[in-house]
C-alpha positions as CSV (number, residue, x, y, z in Angstrom):
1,X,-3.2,3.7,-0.4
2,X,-6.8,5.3,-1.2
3,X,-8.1,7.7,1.4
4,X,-11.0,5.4,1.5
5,X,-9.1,2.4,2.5
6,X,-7.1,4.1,4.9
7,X,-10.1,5.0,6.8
8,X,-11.8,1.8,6.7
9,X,-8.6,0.4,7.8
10,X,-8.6,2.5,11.2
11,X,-12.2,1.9,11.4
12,X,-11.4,-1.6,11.5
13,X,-8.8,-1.3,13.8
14,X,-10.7,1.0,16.3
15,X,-13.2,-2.1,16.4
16,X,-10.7,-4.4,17.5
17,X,-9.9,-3.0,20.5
18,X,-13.3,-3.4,22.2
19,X,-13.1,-7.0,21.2
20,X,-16.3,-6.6,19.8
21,X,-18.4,-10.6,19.4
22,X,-19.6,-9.6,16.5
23,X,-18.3,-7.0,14.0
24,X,-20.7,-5.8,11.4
25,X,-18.6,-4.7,7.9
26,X,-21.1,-2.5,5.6
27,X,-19.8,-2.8,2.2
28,X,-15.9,-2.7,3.3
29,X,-15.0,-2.8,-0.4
30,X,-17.4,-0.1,-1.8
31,X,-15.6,2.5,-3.8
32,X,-12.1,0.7,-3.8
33,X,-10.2,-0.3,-6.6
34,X,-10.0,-4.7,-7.6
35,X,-6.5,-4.8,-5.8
36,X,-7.5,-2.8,-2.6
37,X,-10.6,-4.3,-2.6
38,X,-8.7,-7.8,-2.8
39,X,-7.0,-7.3,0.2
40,X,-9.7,-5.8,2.4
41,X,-11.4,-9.3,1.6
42,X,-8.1,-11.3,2.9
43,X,-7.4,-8.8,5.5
44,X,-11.6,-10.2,6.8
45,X,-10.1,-13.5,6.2
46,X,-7.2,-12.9,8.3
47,X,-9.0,-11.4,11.3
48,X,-11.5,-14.2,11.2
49,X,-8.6,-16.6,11.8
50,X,-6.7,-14.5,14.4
51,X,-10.0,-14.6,16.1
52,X,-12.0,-17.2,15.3
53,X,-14.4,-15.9,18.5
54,X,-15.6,-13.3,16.9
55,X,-18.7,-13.3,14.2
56,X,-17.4,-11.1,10.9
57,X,-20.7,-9.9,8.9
58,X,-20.0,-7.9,5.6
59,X,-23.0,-7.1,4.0
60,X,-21.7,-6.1,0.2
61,X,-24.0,-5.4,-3.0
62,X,-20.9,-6.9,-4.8
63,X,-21.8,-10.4,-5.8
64,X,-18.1,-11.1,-7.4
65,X,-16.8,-10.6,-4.7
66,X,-18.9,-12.6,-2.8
67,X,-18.8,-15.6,-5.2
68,X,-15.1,-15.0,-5.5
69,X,-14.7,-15.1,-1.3
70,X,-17.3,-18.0,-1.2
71,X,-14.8,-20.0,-4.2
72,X,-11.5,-19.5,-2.2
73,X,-13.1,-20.9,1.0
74,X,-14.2,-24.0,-0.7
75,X,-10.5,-24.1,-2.8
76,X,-8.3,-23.5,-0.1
77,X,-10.4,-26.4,1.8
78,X,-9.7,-28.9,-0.7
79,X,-6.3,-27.8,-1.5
80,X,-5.1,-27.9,2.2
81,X,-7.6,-31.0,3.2
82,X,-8.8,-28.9,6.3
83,X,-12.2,-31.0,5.9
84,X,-13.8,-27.1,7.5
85,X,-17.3,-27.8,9.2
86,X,-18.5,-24.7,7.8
87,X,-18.0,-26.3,4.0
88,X,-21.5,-27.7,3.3
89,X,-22.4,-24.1,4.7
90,X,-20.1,-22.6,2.0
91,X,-21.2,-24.7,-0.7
92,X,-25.1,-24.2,-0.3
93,X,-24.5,-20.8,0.1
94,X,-22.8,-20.1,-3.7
95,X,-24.8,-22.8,-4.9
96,X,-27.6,-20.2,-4.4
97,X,-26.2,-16.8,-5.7
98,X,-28.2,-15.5,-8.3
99,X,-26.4,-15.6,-11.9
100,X,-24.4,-12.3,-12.5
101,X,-27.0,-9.6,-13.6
102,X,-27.2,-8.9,-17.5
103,X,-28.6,-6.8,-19.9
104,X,-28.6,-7.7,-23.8
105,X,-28.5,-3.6,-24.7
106,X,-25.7,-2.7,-21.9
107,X,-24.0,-5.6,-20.6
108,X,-23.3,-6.1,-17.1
109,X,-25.6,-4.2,-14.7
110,X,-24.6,-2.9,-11.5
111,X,-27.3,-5.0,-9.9
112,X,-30.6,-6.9,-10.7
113,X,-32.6,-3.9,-11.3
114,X,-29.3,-0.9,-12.3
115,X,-28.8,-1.2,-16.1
116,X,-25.1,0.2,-16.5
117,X,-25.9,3.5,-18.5
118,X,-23.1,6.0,-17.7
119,X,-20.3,4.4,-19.3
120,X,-17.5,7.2,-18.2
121,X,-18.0,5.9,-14.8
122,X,-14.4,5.4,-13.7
123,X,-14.8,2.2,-11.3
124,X,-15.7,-1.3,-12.6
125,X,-16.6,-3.2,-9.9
126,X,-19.6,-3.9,-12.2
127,X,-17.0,-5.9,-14.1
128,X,-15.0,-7.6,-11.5
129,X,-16.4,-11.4,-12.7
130,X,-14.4,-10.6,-15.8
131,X,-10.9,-8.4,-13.7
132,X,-9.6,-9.6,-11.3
133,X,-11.9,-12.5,-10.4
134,X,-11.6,-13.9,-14.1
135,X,-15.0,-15.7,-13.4
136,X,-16.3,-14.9,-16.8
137,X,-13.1,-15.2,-19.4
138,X,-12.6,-15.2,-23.0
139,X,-11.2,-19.4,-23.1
140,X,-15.1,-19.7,-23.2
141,X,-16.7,-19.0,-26.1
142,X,-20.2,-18.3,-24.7
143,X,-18.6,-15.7,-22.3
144,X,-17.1,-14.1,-25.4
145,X,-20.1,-11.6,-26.5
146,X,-21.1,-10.8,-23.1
147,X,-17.4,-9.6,-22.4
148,X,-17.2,-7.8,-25.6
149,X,-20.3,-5.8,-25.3
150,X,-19.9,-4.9,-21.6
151,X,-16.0,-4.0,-22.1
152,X,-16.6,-2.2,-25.0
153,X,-19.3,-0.1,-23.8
154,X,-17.1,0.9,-20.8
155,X,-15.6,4.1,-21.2
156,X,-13.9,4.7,-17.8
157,X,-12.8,8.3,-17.7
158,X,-10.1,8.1,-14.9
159,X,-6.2,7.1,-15.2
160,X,-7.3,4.1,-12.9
161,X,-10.0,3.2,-15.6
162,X,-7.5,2.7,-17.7
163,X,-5.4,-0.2,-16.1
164,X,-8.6,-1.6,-15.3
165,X,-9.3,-1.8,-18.9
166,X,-5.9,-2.7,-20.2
167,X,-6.1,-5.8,-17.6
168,X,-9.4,-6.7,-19.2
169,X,-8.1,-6.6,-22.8
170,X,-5.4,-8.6,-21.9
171,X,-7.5,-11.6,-20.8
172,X,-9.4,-10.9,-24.1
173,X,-5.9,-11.4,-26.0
174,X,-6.1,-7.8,-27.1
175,X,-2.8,-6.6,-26.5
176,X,-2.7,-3.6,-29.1
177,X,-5.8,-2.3,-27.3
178,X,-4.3,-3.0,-23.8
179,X,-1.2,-0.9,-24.7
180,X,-3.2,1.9,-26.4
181,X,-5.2,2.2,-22.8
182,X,-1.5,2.0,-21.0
183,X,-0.3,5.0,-23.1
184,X,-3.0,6.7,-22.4
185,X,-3.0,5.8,-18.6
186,X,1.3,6.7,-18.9
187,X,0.7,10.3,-21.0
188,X,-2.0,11.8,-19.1
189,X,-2.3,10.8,-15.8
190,X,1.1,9.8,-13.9
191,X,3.3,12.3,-12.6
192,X,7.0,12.2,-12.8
193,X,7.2,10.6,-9.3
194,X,4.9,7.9,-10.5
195,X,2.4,8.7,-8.4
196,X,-1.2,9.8,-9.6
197,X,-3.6,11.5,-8.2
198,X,-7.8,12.3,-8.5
199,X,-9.0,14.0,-5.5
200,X,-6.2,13.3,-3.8
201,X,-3.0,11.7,-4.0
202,X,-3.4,7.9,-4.2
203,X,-0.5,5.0,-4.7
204,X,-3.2,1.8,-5.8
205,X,-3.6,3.2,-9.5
206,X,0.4,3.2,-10.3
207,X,0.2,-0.6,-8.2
208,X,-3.0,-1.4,-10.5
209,X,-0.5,-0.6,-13.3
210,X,2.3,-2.5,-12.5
211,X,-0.2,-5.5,-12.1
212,X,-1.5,-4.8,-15.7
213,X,1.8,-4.6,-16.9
214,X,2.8,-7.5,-15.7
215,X,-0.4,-9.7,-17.3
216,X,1.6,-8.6,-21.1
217,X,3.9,-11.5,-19.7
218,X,2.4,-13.8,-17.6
219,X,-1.2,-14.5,-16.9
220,X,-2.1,-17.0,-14.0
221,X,-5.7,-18.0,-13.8
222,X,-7.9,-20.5,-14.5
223,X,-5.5,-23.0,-13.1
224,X,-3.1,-22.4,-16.4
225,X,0.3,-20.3,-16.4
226,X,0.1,-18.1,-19.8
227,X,3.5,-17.3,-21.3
228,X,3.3,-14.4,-23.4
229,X,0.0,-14.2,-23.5
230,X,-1.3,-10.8,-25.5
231,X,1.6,-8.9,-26.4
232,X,1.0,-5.8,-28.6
233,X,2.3,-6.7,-32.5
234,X,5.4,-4.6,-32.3
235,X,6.8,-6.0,-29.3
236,X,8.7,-8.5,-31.2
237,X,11.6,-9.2,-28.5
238,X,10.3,-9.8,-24.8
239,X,11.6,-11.2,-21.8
240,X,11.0,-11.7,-18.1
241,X,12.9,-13.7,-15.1
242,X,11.5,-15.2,-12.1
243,X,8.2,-14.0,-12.3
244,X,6.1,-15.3,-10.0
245,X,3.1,-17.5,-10.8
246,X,0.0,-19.0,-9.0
247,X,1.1,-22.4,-7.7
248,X,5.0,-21.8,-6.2
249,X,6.2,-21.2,-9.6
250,X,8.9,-18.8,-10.6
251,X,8.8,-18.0,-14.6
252,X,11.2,-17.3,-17.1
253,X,10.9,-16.8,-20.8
254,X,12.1,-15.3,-23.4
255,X,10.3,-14.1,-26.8
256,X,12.2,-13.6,-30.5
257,X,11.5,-12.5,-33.9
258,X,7.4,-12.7,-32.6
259,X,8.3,-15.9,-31.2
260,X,8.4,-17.3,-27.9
261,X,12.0,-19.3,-27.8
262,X,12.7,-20.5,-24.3
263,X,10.4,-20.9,-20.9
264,X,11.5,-21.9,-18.0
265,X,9.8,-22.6,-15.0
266,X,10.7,-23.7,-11.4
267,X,8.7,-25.1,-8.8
268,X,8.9,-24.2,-5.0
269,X,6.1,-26.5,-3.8
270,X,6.2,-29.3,-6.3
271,X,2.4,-29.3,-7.6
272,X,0.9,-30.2,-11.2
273,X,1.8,-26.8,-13.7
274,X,-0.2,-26.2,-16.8
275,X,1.2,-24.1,-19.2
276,X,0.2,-22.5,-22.3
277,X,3.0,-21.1,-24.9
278,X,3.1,-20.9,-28.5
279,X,6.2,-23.0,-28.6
280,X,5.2,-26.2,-30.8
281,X,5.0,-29.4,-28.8
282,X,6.8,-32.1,-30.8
């Protein structure tokens, strides 16, 4: 873990033991990578329900991540049929969030009134509606340029930039490009450990990695389980056991001659699955 999210970690901790009412978060998730960044917001979540006493305020510039937090609230609701009190509070509250800010000349902008200009910046969390919130994706064709033009212009200049990237691709279908930011990512920046390190030694890039590596094979958003979904050309023979997929599901498949052959999937919970393969329904 990031030097940064160890510290805000303690920080968080130190706060607990006064058993502060109200505990004031100032951008928690500034500066993190997506996955980190993702589990700051549950580990909020977590504290709010181990003490539902205490008033959690995070003020964030980070609108995804807002929308994102404001979207699982009002999901996991409905999903679980908790019937919250706070749900009409949830629901007014996205219903008002101003559209993700956009700029026909550089894509997405850091903010309302920050065109993204220095594309060699190596974070993207100017880009998390598109990785890992998958808010803006490429199965909808008006989100298509707007993805192109802000991904394209993004020139990340950091091992970490990379995985980001790759994941991005991915959900673009680009898996030639996605690999050629992998190799890059794999010949330059990790060390024979498989560590990596910037300023310091860090674990979340190689993690970020392994999550990229991963979306090759299975995607799961959107409420649809992708087999196979953006493998590079030459990786004609492919497969994967018992991945795990959004839902309970446990995946299997297998891909031949540039063709996927068998899938398998089992359910642990016993809910609807949508799948997308290109196996040819008869």
């Amino acid at each position: 873990m990031s030097r940064a999210a160890l510290t805000r970690g303690s920080a968080g901790a130190r706060a607990l033991i006064a058993e502060p009412r109200i505990l004031l978060c100032d951008e928690p998730t500034s500066g993190l990578d997506p996955i980190t960044a993702a589990r700051m917001d549950a580990l909020l979540q977590a504290m709010h329900r181990q003490y539902p006493e205490m008033t959690i305020v995070v003020v964030s510039h980070d609108l995804a991540s807002l929308r994102w937090a404001l979207r699982t609230l009002l999901e996991t609701d409905s999903l679980l049929g908790l019937h919250d009190p706070q749900r009409a509070v949830w629901a007014d509250f996205e219903r008002r969030l101003v559209p993700f800010p956009y700029d026909e000349r550089t894509g997405y902008k850091v903010s309302e009134t920050t065109a993204f200009h220095d594309t060699t910046h190596r974070h993207y969390s100017h880009l998390f509606m598109i990785y890992p919130y998958r808010m803006v994706n490429w199965e909808r064709p008006a989100d298509r340029p707007r993805m192109a033009l802000s991904v394209g212009r993004w020139k990340g200049n950091q091992g970490y930039s990379r995985t980001g990237k790759a994941a991005m691709l991915l959900g673009m279908g680009d898996g030639d490009g996605a690999w050629r930011e992998m190799r890059a990512f794999l010949d330059r920046f990790v060390k024979p450990n498989t560590l990596y390190a910037e300023t310091g030694p860090v674990m979340e890039t190689p993690l970020a990695a392994v999550c990229t590596a991963h979306d090759f094979y299975l995607q799961d958003w959107g409420g649809c389980i992708r087999v196979f979904p953006a493998l590079p050309a030459a990786w004609t023979e492919a497969a994967f056991a018992r991945m795990r997929a959004d839902g309970a599901f446990l995946v299997s498949a297998t891909r031949q001659g540039g063709r996927t052959v068998w899938v398998e999937v089992t359910s642990e919970k016993g809910g609807p699955c949508r799948l997308a393969t290109d196996i040819a329904v008869l």
